[in-house]
C-alpha positions in Angstrom: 11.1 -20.6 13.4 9.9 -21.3 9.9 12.1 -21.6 7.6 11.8 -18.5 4.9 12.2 -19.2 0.8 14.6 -17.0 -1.1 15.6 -17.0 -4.8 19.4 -17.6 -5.1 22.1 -17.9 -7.7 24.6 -20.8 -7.9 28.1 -20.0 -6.9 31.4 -21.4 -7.6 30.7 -24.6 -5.5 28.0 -26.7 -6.7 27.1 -26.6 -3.5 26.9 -23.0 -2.6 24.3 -20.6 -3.5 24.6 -16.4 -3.2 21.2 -14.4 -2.4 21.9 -10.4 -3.5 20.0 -7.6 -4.6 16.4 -7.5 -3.2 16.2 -10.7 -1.9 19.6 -10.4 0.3 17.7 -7.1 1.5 14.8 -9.5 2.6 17.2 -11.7 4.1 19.5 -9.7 6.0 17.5 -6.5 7.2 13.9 -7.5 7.2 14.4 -10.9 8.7 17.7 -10.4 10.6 19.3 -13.6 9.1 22.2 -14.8 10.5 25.3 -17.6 10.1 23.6 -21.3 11.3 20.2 -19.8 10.3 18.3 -22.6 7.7 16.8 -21.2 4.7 15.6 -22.9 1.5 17.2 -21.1 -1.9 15.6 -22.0 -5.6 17.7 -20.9 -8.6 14.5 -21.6 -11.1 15.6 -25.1 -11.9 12.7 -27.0 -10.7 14.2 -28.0 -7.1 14.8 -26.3 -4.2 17.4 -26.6 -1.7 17.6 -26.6 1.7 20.5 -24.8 3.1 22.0 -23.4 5.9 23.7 -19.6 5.7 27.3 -19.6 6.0 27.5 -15.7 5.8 25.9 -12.4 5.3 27.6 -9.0 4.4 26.5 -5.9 2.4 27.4 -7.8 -1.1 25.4 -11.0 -0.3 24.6 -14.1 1.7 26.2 -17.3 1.0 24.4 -20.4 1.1 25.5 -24.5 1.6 23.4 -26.7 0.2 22.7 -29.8 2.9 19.9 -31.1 0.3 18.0 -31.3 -2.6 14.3 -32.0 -3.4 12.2 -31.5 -6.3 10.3 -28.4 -6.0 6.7 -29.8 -5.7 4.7 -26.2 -6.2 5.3 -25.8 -9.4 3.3 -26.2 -12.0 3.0 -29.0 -14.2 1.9 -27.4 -17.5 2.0 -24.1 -19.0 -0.9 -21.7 -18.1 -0.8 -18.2 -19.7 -3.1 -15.7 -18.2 -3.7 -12.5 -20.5 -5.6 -10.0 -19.0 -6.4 -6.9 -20.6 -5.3 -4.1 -18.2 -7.6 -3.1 -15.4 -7.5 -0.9 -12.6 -3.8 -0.5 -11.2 -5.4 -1.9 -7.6 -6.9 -4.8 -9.1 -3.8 -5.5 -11.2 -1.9 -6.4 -8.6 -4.7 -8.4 -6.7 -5.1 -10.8 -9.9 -1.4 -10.8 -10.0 -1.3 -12.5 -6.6 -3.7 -14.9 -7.3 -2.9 -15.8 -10.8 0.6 -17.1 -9.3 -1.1 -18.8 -6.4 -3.7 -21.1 -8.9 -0.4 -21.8 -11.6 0.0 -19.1 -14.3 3.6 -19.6 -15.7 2.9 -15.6 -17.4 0.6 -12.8 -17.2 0.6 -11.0 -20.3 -1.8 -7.9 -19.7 -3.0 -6.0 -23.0 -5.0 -3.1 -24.0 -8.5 -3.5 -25.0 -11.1 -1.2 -26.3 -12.4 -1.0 -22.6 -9.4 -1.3 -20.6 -8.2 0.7 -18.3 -6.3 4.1 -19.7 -3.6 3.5 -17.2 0.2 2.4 -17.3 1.4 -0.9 -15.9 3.4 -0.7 -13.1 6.3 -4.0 -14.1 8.1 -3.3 -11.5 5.5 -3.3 -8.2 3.7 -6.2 -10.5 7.0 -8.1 -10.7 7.9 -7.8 -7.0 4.3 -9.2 -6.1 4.7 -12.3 -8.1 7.8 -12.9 -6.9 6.3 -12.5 -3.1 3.7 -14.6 -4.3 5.7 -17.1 -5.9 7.6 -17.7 -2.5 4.9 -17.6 -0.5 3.2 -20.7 -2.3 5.8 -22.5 -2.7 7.3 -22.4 -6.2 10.7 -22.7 -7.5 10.9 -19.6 -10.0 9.9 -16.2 -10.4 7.0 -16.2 -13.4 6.9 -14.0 -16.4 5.0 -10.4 -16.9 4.6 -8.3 -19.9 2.5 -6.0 -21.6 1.2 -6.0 -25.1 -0.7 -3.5 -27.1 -4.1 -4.8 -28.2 -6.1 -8.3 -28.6 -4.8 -8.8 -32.1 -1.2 -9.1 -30.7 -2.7 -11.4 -27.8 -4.1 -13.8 -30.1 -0.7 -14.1 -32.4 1.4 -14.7 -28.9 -2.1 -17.7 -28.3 -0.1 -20.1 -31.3 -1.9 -23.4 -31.5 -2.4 -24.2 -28.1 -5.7 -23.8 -26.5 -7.3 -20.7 -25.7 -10.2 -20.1 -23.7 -12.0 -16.5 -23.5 -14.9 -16.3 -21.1 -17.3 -13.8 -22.5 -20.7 -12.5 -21.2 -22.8 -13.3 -23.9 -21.6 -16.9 -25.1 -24.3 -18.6 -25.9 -22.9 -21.9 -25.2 -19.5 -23.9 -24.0 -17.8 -24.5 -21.0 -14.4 -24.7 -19.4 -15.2 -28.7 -18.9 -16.2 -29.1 -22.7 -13.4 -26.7 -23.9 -10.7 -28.5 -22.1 -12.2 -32.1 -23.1 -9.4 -34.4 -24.7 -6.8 -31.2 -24.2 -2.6 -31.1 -23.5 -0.2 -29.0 -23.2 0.0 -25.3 -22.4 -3.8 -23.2 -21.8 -4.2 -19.7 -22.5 -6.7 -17.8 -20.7 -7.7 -14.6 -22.1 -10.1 -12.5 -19.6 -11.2 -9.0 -20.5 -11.5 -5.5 -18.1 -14.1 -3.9 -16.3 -15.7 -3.0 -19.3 -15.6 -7.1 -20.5 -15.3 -7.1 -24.2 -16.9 -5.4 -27.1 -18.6 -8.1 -29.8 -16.0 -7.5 -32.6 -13.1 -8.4 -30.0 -15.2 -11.2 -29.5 -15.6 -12.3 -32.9 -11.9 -11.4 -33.5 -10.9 -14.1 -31.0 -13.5 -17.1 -32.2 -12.4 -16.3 -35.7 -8.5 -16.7 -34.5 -9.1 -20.0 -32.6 -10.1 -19.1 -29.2 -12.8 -20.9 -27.6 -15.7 -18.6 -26.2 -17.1 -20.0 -22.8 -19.6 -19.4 -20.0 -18.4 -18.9 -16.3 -22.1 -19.0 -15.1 -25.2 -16.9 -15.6 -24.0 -13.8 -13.4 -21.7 -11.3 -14.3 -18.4 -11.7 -12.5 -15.9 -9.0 -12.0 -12.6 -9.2 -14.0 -10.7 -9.9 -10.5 -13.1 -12.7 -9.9 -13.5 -14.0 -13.8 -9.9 -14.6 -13.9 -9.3 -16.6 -10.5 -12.3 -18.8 -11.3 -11.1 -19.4 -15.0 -8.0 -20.2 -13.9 -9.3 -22.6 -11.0 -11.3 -24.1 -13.4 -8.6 -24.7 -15.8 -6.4 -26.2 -12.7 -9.2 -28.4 -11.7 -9.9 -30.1 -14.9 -6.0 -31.0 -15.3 -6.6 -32.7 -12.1 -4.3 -30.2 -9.9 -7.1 -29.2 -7.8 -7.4 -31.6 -4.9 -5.4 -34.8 -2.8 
């Protein structure tokens, strides 16, 4: 049987951990857990521990810790993806696949072409926190919303900040990342792309316009290959 991943809390022993809410619904009627079963429980510290369960009731499941091991799917720098706000169907596909190639936070915004919809947190939380189990990281990642580019661009600070835009006439991830550390902000627009003031709005604020290729890529697609890009040159692509 494989052993599952579920997202715990410590308890009073350093050794025990407690799974409730959601996850203990996961646990106990979806999977049918059971005393003796072996699970392994991350608290968002960077490790995860491999356990067995000790018991299950309405309340919660209680965990003991037989291990420790440093959680070795997370990420090892800081990659914010803001996206301005598409489709609600395609929200939750780039949310899937933003937490599978590293992004620490999705920030989506509203842009002049975004789409006139709401974000759904809550369905977009519970995906990245499927997500995050399923490939192997320790913690649940961030997600927000934020109203307009301008506000996207004060949240960028100093670090570096990539936009790929259609009609860049020059520049690269490679030669934007060149000589780079620290966190990577990745700011990729809606179905609609950017208008040319946003553009000029974000180069005038820092952010380095780029290329993804000659053809026009969907916003699903632009942001799983910027931020595959932005993996690979950090080297955590690969052996």
């Amino acid at each position: 049987m494989e052993i599952k991943r579920f997202y715990a809390v410590f308890g009073a022993a350093p050794d025990t951990l407690i799974v409730e809410g959601e996850e203990l619904y996961h646990l106990a009627k979806v999977l049918r857990y059971k005393p003796g079963y072996k699970a392994i429980a991350c608290t968002g510290d960077g490790n995860e521990y491999m356990c067995v369960v000790e018991s299950v009731d309405k309340e919660r499941a209680v965990l003991k810790a037989e291990s420790v091991r440093k959680c070795e799917g997370d990420p090892t720098f800081d990659v914010t993806l803001f996206q301005s706000l598409p489709k609600a169907a395609k929200t939750e596909f780039i949310v899937q696949k933003a937490v599978e190639l590293g992004a620490k936070r999705i920030v989506f915004f509203s842009s002049k072409y975004s789409a006139d919809e709401k974000l759904n947190l809550r369905r977009a939380e519970k995906i990245a926190m499927e997500a995050c189990k399923q490939c192997g990281r320790s913690a649940a990642i961030e997600i927000s919303f934020e109203e307009g580019l301008d506000k996207v661009l004060d949240m960028c600070g100093g670090e570096l900040t990539v936009m790929p835009y259609e009609r860049a006439v020059s520049g690269d991830m490679h030669s934007a990342m060149r000589g780079s550390s620290g966190g990577v902000n990745v700011i990729i627009g809606s179905e609609g792309g950017f208008s040319e003031e946003e553009a000029e709005l974000a180069s005038s604020r820092g952010a380095k316009l780029i290329s993804l290729g000659k053809r026009i890529l969907r916003c699903e697609t632009a942001a799983l290959v910027a931020l595959a890009l932005v993996q690979y040159e950090r080297g955590q692509l690969g052996a």
